[in-house]
LUMBA-242651 format. One record per residue (C-alpha): residue in one letter; x, y, z. Coordinates in steps of 0.5 Angstrom, whole numbers, padded with zeros to 4 digits, always signed. Example, Ala and Ser with C-alpha at 12.3 -4.5 7.8 and 13.67 -1.06 7.14 Angstrom:
<nodes>
A+0025-0009+0016S+0027-0002+0014
</nodes>
This chain:
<nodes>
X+0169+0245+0226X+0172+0251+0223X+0167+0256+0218X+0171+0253+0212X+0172+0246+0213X+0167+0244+0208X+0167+0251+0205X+0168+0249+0197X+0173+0253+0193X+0174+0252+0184X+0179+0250+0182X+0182+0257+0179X+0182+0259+0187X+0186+0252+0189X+0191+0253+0184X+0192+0261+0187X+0193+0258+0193X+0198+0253+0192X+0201+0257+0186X+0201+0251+0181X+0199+0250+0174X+0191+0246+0173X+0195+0241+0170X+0199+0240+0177X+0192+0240+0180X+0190+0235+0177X+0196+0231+0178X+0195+0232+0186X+0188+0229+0186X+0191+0223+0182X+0195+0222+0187X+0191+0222+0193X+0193+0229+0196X+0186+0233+0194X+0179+0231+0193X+0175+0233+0188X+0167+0233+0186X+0162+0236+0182X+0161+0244+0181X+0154+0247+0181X+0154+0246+0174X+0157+0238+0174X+0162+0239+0169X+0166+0244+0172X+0170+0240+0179X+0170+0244+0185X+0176+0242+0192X+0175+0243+0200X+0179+0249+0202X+0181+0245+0208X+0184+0240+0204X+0188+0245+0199X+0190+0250+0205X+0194+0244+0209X+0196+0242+0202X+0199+0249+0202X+0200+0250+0209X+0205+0244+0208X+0209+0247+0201X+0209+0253+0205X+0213+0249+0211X+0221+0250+0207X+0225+0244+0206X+0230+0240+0211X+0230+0237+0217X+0224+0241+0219X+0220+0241+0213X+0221+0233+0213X+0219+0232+0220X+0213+0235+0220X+0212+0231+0214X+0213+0225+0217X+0208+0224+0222X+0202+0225+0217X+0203+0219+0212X+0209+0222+0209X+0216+0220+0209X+0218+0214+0214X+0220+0216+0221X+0222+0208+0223X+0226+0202+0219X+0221+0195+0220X+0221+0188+0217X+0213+0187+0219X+0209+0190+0212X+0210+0194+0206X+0204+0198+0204X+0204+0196+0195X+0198+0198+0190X+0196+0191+0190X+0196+0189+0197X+0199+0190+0204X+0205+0185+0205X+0207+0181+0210X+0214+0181+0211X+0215+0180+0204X+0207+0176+0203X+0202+0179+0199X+0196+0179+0205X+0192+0178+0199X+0195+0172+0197X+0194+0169+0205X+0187+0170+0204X+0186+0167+0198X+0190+0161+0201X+0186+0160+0207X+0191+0163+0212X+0188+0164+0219X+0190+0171+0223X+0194+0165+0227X+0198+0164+0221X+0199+0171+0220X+0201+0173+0227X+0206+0167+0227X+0208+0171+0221X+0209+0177+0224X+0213+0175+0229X+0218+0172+0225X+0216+0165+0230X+0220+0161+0226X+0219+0154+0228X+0216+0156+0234X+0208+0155+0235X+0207+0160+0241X+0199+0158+0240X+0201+0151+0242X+0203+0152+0249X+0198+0151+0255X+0193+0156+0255X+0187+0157+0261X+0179+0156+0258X+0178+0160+0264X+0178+0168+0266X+0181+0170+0272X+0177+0171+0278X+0178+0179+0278X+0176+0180+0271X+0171+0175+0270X+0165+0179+0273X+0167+0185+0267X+0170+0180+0261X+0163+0177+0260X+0159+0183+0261X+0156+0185+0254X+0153+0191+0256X+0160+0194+0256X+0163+0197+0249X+0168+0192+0246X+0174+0197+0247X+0173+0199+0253X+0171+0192+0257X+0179+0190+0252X+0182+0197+0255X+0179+0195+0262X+0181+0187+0263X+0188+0187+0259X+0192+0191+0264X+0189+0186+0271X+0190+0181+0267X+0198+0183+0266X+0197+0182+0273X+0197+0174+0272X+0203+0174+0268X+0210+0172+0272X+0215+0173+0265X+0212+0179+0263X+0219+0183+0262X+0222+0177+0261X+0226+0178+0254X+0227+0171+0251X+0223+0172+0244X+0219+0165+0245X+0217+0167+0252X+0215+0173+0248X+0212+0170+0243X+0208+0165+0248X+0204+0172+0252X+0203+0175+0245X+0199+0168+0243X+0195+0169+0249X+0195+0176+0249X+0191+0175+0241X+0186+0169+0244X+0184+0174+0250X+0184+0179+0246X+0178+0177+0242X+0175+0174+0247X+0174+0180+0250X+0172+0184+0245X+0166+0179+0244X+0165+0179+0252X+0166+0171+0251X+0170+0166+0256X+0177+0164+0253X+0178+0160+0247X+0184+0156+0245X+0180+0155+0237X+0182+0160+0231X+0180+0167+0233X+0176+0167+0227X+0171+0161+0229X+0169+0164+0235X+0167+0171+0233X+0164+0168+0228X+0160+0163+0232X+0159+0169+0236X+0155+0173+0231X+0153+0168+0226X+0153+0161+0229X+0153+0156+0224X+0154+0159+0217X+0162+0157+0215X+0161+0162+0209X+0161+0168+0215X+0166+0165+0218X+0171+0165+0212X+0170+0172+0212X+0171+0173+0217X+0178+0170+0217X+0179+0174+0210X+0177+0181+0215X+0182+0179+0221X+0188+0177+0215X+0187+0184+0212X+0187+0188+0218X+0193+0185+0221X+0198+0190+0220X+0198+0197+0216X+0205+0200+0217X+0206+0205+0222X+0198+0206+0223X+0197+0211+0229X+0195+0205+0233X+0202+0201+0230X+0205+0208+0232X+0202+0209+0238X+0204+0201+0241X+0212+0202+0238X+0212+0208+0243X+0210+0206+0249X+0214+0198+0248X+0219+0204+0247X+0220+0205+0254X+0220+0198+0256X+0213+0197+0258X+0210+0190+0257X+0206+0187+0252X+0200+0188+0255X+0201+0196+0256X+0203+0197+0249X+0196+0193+0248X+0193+0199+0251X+0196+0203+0248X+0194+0200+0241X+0186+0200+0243X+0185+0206+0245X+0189+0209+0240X+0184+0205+0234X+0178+0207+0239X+0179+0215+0235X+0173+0216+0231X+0179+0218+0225X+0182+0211+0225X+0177+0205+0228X+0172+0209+0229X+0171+0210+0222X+0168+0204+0221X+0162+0206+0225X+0161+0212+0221X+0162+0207+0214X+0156+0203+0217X+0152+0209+0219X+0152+0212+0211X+0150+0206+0209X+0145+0206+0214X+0142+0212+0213X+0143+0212+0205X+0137+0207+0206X+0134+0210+0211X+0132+0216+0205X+0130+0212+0201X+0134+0215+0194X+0140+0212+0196X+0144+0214+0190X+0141+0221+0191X+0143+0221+0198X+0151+0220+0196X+0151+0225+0191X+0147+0230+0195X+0152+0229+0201X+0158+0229+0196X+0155+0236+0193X+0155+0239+0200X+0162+0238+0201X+0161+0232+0206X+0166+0226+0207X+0163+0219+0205X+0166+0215+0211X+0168+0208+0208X+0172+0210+0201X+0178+0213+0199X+0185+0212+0202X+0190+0216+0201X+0195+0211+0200X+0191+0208+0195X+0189+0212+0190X+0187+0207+0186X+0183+0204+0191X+0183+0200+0197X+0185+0193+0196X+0184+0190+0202X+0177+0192+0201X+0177+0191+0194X+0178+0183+0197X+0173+0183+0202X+0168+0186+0197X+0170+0180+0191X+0168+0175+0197X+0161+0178+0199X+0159+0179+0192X+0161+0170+0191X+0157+0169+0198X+0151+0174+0199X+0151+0177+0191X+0143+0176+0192X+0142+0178+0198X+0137+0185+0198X+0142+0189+0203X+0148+0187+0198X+0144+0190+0192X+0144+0196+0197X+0151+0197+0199X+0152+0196+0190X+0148+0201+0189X+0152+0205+0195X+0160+0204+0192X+0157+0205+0184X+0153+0212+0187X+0160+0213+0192X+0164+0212+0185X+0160+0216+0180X+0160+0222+0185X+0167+0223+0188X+0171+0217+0184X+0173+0214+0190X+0173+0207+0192X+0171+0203+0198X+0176+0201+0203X+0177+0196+0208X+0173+0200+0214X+0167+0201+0208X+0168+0194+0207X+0168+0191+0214X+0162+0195+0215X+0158+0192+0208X+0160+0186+0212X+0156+0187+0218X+0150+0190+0214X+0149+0185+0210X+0149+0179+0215X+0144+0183+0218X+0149+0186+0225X+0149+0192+0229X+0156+0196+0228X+0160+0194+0233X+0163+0187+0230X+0166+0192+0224X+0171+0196+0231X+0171+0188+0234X+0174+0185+0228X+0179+0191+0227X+0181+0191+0233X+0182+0183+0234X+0186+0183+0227X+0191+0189+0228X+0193+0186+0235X+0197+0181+0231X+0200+0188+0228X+0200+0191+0235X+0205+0186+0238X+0209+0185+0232X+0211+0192+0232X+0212+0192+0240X+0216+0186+0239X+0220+0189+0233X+0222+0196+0237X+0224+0193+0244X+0229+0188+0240X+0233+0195+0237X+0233+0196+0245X+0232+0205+0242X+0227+0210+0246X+0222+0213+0241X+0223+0221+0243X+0222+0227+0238X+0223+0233+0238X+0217+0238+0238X+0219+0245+0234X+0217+0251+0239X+0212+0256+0235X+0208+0260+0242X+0211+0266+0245X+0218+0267+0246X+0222+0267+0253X+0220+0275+0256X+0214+0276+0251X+0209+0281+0252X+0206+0276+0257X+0212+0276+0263X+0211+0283+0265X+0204+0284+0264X+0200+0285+0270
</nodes>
């Protein structure tokens, strides 16, 4: 990590460097392009300077073409046209469907994928379906000792091997090995045998066997975490479906994008300050301290929510009906009210699915286990979408090393 990437500048230093008004800078911060915290003196506000030199780093970069680019492919201006979601304040939509809205209706993930797909009146998950792992990844699918996205990363493409139609272009037979994909998917993830029952009845009978309340968390979870817009791992998938590859490697290309510390990962550093808020046994201290310090609180903020995560938001409305008397939700309470008195930010979903596992008293992984198994939904969207346009993704890099004949040709 850089000297200065938790090195804290005053807010007369942020406005130097970026050659705007205090005015403008608090405008930044409301609209999510800085974070601020408390200075020494708890009155004054302090900034990263990592944060403040990227932002000014990227005024720098001029205007056009370039500047949009670069832009671009960090949550700035849309690369890529699509009829999958729209990113709103109140919720992520479903090709035009409040996500949100599903939940509250009971939607399953298997709605959301018929959804997504755009089945019509297609049920891709009512076609014969094999309760039975091949015989060349059985031994690795139901081994538990593995992580979950490795033991998924490592069955997937054999059990593409299985699949006669794979680059067969008719939409119904794509829809038909994305179903399958879907329920092998999360079978694997919870090193389970194939199951035909809703993807959110055998996670939780997994975890939790017995408790429906549980269960229909789950199923709020995996709905919420269908699909997010053009995600690195959504991104990553449109790429390599791209090039014409079968579902199945765009699957690949998905997981191993989202097992990233800086985008699935991101739940196990949320349970992980949960963890250690309590272990310290001042838990609101603990937050205030860490934010003082100029430390990140994994599980909170998202910068295209400024206002707060409703995805989270949702999930936090649920655990509240279900476990609101529980001992380890009066401690994420006290961790979200410590989160929002010190830094302002709110929980997102990786901090709510990692209060999700805590509170039902599981380890971290089932928190990387359900966003993953709902983001697959996505994932094949997405890959469904881009192979239809029938278009290669391919940008263009702007050179910024040495030139042709530098210094370093004639040398030695």
């Amino acid at each position: 990590m850089p000297a200065n990437e938790n090195e804290l500048v005053t807010a007369a230093e942020a406005c130097r460097l970026l050659g705007i008004s205090t005015a403008t800078l608090y405008a930044y911060v409301s609209r999510g392009l800085l974070s601020s915290r408390p200075g020494p003196d708890h009155r004054s506000r302090v900034y990263l300077r990592a944060e403040v030199e990227r932002l000014a780093q990227r005024k720098r970069a001029g205007r056009g073409a370039a500047r949009g680019a670069a832009q671009s492919l960090d949550r700035g201006l849309p690369v890529l046209e699509t009829r999958i979601s729209l990113i709103r304040p109140d919720s992520p939509y479903y090709r035009g469907q409040s996500a949100v809205a599903a939940v509250r209706a009971g939607a399953t993930l298997e709605d959301i994928a018929r959804l997504l797909w755009d089945c019509g009146e297609q049920d891709p998950f009512a076609a014969p379906f094999a309760t039975a792992w091949p015989a060349r990844v059985e031994s690795t699918a139901t081994d538990a000792a593995l992580p979950p996205i490795e033991r998924a990363l490592a069955c997937i493409p054999l059990l593409a091997l299985e699949v006669r139609q794979a680059f067969n272009p008719a939409l119904p037979v794509r829809r038909e090995i994305a179903a399958t994909l879907l329920r092998h998917n999360a079978a694997l993830l919870v090193a389970r045998a194939p199951d035909a029952r809703p993807v959110h009845e055998l996670l939780a009978d997994t975890w939790c066997p017995g408790d429906a309340a549980f269960a229909d968390l789950v199923r709020a979870a995996l709905v919420l975490c269908a699909d997010h817009e053009l995600n690195v791992s959504a991104f990553a998938a449109r790429v390599v479906a791209s090039t014409g590859a079968h579902l199945h490697a765009t699957v690949c290309a998905g997981l191993s994008a989202l097992s990233g510390p800086r985008h699935g990962g991101a739940t196990m550093r949320a349970y992980a300050l949960l963890r250690d808020a309590l272990d310290s046994g001042d838990p609101a201290g603990f937050i205030a301290d860490r934010w003082q310090r100029g430390e990140d609180l994994p599980g909170f903020g998202h910068v295209l929510y400024p206002q707060g995560d409703p995805r989270g938001a949702e999930v936090l409305r649920m655990l509240r009906e279900r476990r609101g008397d529980a001992p380890a939700m009066a401690h994420v309470e006290t961790v979200i009210a410590a989160a929002e008195e010190a830094s302002g930010q709110h929980p997102n979903i990786d901090g709510l699915l990692a209060a999700l596992c805590f509170v039902h008293d599981l380890p971290a992984a089932p928190a990387l286990v359900l966003f993953a198994a709902g983001r697959l939904a996505g994932w094949l969207a997405h890959a469904q979408e881009q192979q239809a346009l029938g278009t290669l993704i391919r940008p263009r890099a702007r050179y910024t090393g040495l030139p042709p004949g530098g210094a370093e040709d004639g040398a030695g």
